[in-house]
PDB file of N, H, CA, C and O in Angstrom:
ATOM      1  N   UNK A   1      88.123  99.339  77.827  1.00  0.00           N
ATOM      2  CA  UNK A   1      86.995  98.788  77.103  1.00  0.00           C
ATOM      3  C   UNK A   1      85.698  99.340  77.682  1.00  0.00           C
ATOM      4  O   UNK A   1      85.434  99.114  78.862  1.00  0.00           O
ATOM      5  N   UNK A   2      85.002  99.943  77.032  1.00  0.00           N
ATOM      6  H   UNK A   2      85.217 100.127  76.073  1.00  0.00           H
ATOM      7  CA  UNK A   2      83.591 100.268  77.142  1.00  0.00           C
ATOM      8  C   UNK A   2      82.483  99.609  77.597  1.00  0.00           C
ATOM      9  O   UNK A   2      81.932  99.076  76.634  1.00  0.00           O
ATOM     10  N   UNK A   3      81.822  99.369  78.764  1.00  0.00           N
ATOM     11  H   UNK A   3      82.270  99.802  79.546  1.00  0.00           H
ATOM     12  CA  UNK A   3      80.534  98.950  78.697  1.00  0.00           C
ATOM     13  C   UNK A   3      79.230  99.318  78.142  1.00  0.00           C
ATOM     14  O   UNK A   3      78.296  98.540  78.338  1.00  0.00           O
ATOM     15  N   UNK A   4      78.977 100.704  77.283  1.00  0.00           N
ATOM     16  H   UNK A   4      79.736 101.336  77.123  1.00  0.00           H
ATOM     17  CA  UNK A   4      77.944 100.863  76.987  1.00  0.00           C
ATOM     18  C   UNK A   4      77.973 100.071  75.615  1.00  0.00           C
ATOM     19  O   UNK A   4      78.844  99.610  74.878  1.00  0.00           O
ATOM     20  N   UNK A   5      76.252 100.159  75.641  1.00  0.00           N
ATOM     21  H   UNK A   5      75.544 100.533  76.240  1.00  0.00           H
ATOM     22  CA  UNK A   5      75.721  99.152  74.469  1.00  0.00           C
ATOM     23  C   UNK A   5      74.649 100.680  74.066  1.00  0.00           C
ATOM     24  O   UNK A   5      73.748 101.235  74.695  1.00  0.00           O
ATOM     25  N   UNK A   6      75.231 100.925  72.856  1.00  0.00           N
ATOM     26  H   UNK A   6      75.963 100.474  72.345  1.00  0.00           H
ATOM     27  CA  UNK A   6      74.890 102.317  72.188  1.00  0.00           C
ATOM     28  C   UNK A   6      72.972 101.541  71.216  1.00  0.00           C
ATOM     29  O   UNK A   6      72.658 100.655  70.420  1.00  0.00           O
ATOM     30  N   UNK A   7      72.382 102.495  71.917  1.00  0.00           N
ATOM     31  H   UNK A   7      72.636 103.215  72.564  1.00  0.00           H
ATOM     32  CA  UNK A   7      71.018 102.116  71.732  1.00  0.00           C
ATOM     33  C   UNK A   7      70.748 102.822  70.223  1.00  0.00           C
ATOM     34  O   UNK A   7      70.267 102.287  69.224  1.00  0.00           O
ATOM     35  N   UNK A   8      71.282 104.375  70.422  1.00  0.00           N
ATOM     36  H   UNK A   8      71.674 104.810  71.233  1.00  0.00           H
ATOM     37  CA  UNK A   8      70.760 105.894  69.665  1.00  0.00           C
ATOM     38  C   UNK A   8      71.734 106.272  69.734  1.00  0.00           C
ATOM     39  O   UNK A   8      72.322 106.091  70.800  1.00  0.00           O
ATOM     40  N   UNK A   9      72.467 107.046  68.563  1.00  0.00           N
ATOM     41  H   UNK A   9      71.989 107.192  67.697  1.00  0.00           H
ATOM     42  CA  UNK A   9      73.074 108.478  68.514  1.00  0.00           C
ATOM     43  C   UNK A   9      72.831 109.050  67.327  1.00  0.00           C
ATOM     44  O   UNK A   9      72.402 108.547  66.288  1.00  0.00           O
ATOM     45  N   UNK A  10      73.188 110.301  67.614  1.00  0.00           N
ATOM     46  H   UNK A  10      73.537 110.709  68.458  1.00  0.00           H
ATOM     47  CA  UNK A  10      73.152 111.251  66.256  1.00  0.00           C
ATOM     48  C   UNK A  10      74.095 112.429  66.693  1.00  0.00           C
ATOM     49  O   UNK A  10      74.248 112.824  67.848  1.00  0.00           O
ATOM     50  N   UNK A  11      74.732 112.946  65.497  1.00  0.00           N
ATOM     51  H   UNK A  11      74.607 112.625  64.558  1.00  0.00           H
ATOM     52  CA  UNK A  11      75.583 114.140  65.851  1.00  0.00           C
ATOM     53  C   UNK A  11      75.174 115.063  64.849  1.00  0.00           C
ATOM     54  O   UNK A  11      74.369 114.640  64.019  1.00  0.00           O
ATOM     55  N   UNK A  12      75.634 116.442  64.743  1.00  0.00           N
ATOM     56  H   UNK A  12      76.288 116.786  65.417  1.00  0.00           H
ATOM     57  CA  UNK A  12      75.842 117.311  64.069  1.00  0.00           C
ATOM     58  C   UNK A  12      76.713 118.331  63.574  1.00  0.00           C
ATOM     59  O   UNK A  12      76.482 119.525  63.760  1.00  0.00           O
ATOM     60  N   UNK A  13      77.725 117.892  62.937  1.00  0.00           N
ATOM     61  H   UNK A  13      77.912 116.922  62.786  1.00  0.00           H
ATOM     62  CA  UNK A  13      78.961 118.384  62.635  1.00  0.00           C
ATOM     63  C   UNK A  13      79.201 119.978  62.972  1.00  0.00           C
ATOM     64  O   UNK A  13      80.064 120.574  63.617  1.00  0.00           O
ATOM     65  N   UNK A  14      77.993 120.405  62.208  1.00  0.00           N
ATOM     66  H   UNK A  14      77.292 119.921  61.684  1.00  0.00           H
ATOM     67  CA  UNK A  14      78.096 121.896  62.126  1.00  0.00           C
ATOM     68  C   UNK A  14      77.647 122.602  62.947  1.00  0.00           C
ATOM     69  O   UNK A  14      77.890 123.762  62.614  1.00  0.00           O
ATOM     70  N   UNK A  15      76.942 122.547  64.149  1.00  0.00           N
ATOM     71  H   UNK A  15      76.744 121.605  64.419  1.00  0.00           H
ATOM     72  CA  UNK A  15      76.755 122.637  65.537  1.00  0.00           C
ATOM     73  C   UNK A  15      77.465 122.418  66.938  1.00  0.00           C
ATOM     74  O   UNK A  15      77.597 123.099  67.955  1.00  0.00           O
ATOM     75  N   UNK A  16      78.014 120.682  66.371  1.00  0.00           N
ATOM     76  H   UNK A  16      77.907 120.129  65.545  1.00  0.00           H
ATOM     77  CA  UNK A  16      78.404 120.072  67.555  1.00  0.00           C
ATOM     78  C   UNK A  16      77.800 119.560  68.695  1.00  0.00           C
ATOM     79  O   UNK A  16      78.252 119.119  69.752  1.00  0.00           O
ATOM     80  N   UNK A  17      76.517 119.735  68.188  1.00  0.00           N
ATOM     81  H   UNK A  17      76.149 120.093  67.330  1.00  0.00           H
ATOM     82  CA  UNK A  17      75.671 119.267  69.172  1.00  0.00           C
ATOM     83  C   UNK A  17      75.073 117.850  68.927  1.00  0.00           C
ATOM     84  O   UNK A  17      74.502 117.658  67.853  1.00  0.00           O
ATOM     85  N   UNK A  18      75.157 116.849  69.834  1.00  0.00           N
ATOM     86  H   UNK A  18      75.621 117.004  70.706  1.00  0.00           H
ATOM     87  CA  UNK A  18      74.536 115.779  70.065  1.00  0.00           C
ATOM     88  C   UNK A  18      73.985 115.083  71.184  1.00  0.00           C
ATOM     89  O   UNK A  18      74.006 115.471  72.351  1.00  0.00           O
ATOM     90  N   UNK A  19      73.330 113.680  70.597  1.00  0.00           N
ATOM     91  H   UNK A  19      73.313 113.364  69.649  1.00  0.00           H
ATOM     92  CA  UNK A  19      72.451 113.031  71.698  1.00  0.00           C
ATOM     93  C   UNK A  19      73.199 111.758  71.272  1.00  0.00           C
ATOM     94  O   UNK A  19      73.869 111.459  70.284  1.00  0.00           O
ATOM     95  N   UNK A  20      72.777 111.037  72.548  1.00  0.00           N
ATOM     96  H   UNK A  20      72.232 111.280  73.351  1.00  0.00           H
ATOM     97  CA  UNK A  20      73.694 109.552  72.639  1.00  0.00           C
ATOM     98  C   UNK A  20      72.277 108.615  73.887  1.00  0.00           C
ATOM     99  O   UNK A  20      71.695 108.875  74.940  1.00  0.00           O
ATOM    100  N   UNK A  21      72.314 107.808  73.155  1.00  0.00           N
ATOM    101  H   UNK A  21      72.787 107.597  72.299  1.00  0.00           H
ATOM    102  CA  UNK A  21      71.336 107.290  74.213  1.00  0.00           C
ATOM    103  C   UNK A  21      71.868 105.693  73.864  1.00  0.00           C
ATOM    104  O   UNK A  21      72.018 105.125  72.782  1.00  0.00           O
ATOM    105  N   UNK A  22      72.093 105.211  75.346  1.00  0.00           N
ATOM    106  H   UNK A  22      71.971 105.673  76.225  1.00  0.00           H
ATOM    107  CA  UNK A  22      72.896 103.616  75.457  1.00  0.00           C
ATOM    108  C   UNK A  22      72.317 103.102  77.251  1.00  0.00           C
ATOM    109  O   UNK A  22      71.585 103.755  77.995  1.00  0.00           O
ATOM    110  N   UNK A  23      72.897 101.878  77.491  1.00  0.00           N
ATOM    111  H   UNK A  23      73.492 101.347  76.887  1.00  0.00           H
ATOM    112  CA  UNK A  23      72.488 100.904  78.854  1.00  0.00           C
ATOM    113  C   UNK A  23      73.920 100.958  78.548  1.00  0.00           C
ATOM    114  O   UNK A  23      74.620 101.236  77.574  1.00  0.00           O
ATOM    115  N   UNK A  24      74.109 100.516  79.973  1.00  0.00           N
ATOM    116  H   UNK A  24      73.541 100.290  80.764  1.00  0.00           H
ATOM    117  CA  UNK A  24      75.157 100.194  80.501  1.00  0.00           C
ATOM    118  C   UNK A  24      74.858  98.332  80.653  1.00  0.00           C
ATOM    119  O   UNK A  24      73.906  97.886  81.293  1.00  0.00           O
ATOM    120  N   UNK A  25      76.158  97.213  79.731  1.00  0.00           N
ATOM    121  H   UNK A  25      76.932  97.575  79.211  1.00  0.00           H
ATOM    122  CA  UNK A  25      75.709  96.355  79.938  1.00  0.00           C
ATOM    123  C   UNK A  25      75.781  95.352  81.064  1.00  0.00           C
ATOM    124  O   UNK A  25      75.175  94.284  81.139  1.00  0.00           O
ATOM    125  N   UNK A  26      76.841  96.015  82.142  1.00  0.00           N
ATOM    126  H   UNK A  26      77.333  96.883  82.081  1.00  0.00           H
ATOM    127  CA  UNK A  26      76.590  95.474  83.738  1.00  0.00           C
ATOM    128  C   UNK A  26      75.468  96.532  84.697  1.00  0.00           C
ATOM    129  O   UNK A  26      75.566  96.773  85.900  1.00  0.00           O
ATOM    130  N   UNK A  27      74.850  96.832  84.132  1.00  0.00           N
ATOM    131  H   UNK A  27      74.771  96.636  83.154  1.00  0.00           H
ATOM    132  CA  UNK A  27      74.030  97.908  84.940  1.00  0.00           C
ATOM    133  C   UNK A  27      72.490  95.848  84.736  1.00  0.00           C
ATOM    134  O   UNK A  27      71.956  95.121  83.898  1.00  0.00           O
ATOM    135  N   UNK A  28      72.632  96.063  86.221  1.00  0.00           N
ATOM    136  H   UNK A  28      73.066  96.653  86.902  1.00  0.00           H
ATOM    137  CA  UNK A  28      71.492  94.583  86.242  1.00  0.00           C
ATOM    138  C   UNK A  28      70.138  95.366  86.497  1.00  0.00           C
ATOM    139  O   UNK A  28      69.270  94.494  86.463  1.00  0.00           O
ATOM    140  N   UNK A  29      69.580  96.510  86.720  1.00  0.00           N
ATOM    141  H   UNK A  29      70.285  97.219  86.747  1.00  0.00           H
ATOM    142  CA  UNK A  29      68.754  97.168  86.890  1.00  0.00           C
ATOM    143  C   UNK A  29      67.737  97.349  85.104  1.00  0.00           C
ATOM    144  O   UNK A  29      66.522  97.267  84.921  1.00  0.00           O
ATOM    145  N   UNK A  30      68.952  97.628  84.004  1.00  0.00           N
ATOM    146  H   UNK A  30      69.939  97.695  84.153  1.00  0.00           H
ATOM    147  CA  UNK A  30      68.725  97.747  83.092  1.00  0.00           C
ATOM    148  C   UNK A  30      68.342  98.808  82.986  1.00  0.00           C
ATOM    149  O   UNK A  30      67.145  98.584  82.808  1.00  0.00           O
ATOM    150  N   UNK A  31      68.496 100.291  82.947  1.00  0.00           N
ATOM    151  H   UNK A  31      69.469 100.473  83.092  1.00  0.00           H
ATOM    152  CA  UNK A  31      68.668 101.435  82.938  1.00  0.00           C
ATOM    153  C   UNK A  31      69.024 102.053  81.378  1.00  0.00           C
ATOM    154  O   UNK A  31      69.818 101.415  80.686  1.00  0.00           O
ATOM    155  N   UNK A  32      68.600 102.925  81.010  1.00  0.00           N
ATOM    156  H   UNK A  32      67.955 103.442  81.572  1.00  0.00           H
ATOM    157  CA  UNK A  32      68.844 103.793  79.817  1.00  0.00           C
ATOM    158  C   UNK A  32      69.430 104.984  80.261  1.00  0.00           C
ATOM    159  O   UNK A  32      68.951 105.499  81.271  1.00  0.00           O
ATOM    160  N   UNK A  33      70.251 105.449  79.774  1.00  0.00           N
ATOM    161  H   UNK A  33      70.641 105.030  78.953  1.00  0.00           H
ATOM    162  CA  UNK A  33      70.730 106.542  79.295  1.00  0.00           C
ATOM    163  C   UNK A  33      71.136 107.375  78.692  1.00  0.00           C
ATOM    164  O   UNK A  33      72.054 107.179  77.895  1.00  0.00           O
ATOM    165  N   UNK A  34      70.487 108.789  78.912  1.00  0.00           N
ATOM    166  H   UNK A  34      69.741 108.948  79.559  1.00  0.00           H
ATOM    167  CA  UNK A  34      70.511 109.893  77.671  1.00  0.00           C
ATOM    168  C   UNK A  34      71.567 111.093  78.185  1.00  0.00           C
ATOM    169  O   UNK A  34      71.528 111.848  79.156  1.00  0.00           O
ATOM    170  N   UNK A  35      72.329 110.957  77.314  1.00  0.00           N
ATOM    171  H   UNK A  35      72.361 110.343  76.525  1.00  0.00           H
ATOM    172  CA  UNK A  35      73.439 112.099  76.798  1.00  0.00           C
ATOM    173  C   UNK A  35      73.701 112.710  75.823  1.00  0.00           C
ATOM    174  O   UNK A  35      74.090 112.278  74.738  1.00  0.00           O
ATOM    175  N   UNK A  36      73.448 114.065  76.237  1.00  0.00           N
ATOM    176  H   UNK A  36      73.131 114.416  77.119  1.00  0.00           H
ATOM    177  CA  UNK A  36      73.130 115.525  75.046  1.00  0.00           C
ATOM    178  C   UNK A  36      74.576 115.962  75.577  1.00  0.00           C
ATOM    179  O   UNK A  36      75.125 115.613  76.622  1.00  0.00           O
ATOM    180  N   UNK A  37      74.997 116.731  74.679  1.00  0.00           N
ATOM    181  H   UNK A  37      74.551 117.015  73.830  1.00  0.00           H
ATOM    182  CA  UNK A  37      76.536 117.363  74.478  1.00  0.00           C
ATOM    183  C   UNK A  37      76.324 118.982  73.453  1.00  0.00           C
ATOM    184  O   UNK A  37      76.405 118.776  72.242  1.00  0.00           O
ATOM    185  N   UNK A  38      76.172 119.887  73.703  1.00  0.00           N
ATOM    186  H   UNK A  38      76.106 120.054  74.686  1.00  0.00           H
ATOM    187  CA  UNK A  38      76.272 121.094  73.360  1.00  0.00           C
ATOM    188  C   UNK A  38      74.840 122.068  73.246  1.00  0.00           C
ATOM    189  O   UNK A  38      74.571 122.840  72.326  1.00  0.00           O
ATOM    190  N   UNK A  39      73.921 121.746  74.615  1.00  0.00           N
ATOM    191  H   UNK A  39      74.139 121.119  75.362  1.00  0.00           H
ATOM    192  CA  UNK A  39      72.955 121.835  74.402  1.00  0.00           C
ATOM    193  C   UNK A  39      72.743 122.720  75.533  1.00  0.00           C
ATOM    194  O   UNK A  39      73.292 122.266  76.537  1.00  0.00           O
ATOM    195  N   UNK A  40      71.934 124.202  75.799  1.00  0.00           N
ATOM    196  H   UNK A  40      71.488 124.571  74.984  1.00  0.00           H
ATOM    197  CA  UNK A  40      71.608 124.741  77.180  1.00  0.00           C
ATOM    198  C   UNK A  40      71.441 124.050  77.915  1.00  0.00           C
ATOM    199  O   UNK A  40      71.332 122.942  77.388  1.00  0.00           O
ATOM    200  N   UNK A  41      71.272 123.978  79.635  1.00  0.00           N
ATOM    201  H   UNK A  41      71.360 124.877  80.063  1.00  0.00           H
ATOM    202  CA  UNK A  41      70.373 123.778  80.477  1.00  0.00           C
ATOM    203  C   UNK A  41      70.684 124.125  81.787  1.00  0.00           C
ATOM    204  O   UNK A  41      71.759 124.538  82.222  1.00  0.00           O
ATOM    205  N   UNK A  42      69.713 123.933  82.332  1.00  0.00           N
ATOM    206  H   UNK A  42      68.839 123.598  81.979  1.00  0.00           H
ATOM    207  CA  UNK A  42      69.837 124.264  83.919  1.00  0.00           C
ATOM    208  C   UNK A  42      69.397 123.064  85.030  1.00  0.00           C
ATOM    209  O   UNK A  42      68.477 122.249  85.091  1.00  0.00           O
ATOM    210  N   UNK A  43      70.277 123.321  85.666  1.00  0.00           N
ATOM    211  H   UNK A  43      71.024 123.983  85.616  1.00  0.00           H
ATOM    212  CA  UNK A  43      69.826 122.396  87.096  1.00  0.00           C
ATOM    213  C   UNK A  43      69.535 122.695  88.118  1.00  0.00           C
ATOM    214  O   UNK A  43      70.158 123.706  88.440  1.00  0.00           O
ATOM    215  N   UNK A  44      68.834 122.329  88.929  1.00  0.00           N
ATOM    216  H   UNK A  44      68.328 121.507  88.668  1.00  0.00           H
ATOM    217  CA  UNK A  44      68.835 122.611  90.330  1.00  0.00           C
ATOM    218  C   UNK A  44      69.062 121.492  91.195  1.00  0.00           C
ATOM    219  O   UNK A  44      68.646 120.450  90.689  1.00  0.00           O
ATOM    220  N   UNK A  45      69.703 121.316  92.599  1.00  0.00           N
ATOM    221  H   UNK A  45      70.040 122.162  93.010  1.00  0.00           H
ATOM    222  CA  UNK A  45      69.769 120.429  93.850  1.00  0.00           C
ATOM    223  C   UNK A  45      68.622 120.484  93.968  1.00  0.00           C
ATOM    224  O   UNK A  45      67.911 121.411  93.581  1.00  0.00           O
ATOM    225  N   UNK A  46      68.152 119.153  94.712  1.00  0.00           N
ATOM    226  H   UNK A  46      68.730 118.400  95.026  1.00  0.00           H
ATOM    227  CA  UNK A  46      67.040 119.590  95.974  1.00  0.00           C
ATOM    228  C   UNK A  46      67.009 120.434  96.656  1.00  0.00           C
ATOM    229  O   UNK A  46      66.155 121.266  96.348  1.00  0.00           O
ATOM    230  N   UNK A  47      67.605 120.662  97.559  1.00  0.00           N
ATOM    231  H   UNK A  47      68.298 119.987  97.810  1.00  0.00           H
ATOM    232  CA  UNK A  47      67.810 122.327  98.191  1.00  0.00           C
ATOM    233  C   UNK A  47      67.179 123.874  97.743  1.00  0.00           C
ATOM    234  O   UNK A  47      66.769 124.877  98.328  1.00  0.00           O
ATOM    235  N   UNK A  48      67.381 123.384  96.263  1.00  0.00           N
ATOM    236  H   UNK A  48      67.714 122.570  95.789  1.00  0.00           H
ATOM    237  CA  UNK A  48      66.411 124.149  95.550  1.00  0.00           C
ATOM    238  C   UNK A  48      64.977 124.086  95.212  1.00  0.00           C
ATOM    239  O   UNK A  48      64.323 124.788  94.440  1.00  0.00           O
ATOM    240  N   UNK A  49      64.720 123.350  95.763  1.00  0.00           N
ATOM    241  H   UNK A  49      65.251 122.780  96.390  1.00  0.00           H
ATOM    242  CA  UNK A  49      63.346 122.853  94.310  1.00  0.00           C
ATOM    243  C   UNK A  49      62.280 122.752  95.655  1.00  0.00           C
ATOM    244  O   UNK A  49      62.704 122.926  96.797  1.00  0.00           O
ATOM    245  N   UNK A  50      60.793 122.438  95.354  1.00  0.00           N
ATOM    246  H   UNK A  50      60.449 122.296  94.426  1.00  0.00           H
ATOM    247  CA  UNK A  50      60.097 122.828  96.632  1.00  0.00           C
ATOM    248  C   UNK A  50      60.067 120.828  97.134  1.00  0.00           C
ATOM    249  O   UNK A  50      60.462 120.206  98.120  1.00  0.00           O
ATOM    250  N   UNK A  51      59.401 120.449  95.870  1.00  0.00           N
ATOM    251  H   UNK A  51      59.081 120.954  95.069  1.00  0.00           H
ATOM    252  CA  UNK A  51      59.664 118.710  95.628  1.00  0.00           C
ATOM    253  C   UNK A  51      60.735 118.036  96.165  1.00  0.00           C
ATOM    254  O   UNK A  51      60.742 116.807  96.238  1.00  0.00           O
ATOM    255  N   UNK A  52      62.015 119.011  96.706  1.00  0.00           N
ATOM    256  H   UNK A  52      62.010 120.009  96.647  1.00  0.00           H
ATOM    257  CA  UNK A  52      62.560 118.392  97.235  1.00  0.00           C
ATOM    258  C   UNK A  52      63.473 117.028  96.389  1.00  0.00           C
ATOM    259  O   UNK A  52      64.211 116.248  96.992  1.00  0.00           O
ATOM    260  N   UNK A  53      63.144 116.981  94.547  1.00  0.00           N
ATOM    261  H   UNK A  53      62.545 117.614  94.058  1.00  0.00           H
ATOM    262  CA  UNK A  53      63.803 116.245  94.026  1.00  0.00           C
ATOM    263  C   UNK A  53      64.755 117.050  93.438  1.00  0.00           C
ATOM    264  O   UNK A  53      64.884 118.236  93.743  1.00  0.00           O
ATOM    265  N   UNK A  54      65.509 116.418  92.519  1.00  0.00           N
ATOM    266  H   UNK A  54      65.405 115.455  92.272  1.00  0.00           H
ATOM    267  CA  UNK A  54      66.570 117.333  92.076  1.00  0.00           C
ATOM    268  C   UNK A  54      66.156 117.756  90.240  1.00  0.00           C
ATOM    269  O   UNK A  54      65.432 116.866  89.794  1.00  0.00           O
ATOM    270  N   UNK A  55      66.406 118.671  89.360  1.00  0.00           N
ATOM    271  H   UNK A  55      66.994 119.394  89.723  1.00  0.00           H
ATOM    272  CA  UNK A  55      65.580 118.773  88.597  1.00  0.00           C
ATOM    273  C   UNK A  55      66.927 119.112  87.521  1.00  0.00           C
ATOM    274  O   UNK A  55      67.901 119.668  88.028  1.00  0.00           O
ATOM    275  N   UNK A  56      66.968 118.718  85.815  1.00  0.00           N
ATOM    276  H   UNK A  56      66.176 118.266  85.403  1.00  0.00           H
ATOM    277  CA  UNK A  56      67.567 119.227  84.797  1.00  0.00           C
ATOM    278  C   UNK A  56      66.829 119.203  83.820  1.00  0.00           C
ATOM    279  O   UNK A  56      66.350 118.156  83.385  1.00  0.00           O
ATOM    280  N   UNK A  57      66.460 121.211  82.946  1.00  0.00           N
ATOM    281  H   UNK A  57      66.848 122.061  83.300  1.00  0.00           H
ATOM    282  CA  UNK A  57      66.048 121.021  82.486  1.00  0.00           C
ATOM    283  C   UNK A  57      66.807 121.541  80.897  1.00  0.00           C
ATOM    284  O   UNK A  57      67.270 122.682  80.862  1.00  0.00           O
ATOM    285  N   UNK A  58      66.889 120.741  79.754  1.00  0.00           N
ATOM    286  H   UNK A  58      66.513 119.815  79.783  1.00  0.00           H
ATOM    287  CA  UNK A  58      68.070 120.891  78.628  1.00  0.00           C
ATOM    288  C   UNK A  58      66.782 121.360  77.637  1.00  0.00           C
ATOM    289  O   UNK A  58      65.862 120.613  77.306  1.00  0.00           O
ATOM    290  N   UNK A  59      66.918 122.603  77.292  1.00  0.00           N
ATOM    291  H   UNK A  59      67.665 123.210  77.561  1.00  0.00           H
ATOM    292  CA  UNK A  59      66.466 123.432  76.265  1.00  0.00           C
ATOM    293  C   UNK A  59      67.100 122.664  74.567  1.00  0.00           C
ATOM    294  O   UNK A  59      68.237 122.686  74.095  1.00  0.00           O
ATOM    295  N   UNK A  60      65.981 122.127  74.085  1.00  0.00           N
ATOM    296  H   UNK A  60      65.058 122.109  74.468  1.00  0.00           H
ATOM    297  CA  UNK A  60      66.358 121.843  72.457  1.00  0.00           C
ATOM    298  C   UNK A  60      66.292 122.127  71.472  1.00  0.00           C
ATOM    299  O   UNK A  60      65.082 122.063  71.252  1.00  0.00           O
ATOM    300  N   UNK A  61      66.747 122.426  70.625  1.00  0.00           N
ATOM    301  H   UNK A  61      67.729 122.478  70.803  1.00  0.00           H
ATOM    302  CA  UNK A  61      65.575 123.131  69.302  1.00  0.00           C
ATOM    303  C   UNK A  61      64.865 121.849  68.495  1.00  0.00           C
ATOM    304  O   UNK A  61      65.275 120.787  68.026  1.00  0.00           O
ATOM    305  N   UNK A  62      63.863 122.380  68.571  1.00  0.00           N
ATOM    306  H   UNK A  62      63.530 123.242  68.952  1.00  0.00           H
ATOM    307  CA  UNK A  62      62.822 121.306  67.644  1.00  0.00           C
ATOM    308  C   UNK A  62      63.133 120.421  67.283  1.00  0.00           C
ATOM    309  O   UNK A  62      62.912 119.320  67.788  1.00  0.00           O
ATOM    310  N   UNK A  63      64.019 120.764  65.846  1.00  0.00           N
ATOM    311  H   UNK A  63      64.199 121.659  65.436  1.00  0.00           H
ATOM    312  CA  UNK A  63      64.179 119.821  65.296  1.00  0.00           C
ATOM    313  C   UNK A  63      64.708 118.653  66.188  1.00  0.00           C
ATOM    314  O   UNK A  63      64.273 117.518  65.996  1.00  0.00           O
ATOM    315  N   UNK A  64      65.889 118.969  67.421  1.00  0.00           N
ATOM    316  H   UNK A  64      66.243 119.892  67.576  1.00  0.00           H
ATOM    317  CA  UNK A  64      66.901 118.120  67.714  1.00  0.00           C
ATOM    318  C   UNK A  64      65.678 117.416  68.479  1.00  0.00           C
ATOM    319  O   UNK A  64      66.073 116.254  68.573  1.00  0.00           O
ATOM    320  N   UNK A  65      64.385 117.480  69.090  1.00  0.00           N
ATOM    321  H   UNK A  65      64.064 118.424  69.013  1.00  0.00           H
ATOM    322  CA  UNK A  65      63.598 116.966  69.742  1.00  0.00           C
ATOM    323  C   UNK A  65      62.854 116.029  68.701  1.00  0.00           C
ATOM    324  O   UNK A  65      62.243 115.097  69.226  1.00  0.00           O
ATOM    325  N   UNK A  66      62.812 116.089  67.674  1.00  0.00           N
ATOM    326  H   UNK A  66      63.308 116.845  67.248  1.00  0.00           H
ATOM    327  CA  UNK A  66      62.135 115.293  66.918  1.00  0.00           C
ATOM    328  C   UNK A  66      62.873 114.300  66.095  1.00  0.00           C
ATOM    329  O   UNK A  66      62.361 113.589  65.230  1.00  0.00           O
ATOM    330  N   UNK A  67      64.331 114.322  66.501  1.00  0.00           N
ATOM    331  H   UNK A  67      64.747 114.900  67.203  1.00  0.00           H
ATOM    332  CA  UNK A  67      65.218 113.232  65.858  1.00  0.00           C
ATOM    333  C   UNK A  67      64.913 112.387  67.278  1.00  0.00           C
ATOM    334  O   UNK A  67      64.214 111.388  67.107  1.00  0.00           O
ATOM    335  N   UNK A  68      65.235 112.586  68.309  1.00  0.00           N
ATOM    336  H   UNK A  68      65.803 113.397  68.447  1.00  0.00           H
ATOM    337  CA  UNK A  68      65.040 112.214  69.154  1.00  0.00           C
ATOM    338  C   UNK A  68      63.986 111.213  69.962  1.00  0.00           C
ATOM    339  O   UNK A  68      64.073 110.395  70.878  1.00  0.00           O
ATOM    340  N   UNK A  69      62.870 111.777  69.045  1.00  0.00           N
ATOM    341  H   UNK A  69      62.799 112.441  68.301  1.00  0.00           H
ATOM    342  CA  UNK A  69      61.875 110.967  69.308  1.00  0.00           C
ATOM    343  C   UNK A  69      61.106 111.772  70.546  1.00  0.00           C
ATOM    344  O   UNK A  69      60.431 111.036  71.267  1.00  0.00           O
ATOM    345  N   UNK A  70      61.115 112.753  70.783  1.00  0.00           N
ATOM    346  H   UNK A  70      61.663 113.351  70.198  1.00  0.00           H
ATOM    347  CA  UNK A  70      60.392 113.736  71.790  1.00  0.00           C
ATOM    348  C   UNK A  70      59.040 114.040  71.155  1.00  0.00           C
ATOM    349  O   UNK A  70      57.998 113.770  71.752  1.00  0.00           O
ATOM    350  N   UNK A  71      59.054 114.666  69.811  1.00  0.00           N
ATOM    351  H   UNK A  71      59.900 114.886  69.326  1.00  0.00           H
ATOM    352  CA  UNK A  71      57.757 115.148  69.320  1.00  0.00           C
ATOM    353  C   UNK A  71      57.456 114.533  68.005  1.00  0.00           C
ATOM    354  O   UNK A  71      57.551 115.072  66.902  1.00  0.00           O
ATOM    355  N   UNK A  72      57.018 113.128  68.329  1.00  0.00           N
ATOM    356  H   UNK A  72      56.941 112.690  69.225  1.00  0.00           H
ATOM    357  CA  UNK A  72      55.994 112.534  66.986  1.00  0.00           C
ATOM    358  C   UNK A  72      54.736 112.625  66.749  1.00  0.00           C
ATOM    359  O   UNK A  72      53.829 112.964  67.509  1.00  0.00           O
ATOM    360  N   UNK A  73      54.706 112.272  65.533  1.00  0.00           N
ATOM    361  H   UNK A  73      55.443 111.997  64.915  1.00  0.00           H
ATOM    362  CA  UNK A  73      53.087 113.255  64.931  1.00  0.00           C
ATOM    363  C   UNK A  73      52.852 114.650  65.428  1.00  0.00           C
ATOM    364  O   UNK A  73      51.668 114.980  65.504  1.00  0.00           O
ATOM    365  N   UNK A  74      53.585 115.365  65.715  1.00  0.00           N
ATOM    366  H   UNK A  74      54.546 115.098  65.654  1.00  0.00           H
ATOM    367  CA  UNK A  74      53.107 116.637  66.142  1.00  0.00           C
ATOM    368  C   UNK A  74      52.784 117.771  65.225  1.00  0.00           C
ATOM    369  O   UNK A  74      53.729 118.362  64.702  1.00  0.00           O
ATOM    370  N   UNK A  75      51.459 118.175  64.948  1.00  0.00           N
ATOM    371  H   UNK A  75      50.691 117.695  65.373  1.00  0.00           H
ATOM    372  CA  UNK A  75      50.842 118.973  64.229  1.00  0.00           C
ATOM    373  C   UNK A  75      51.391 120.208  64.320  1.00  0.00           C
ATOM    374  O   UNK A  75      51.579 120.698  65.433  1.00  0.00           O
ATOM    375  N   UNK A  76      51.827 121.092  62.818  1.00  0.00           N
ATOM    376  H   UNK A  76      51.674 120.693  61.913  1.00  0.00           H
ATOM    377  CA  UNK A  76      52.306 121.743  62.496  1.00  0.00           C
ATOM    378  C   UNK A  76      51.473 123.202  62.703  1.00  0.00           C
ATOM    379  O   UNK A  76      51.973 124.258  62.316  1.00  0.00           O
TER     380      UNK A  76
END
């Protein structure tokens, strides 16, 4: 049995690419989480990075950023 409590999703058949965004409902912090599935990206460790944090960055195409809710009202 599943604990996530599915906030967002969307798929795309003909791609295969999707986003999933849900909480976990024993997570007591109350936390969101976003999961993309057929999408570039890159990561780095800390070890890498100068910040010393750890960094992922997932390349989207537009559109998939604006289902998403990344780029509203954004002038054409």
């Amino acid at each position: 049995m599943s604990t996530k409590d599915i906030l967002r999703q969307e798929r795309d058949d003909k791609t295969g690419q999707r986003f999933h965004v849900y909480s976990e409902m024993l997570d007591e912090d109350g936390d969101v989480y976003l999961e993309l599935e057929g999408f570039h990206f890159h990561a780095a460790s800390s070890d890498a990075m100068v910040t010393g944090n750890p960094q992922l960055v997932v390349r989207l195409p537009r559109e998939w950023a604006k289902k998403i809710g990344l780029l509203t009202g954004e002038a054409k």
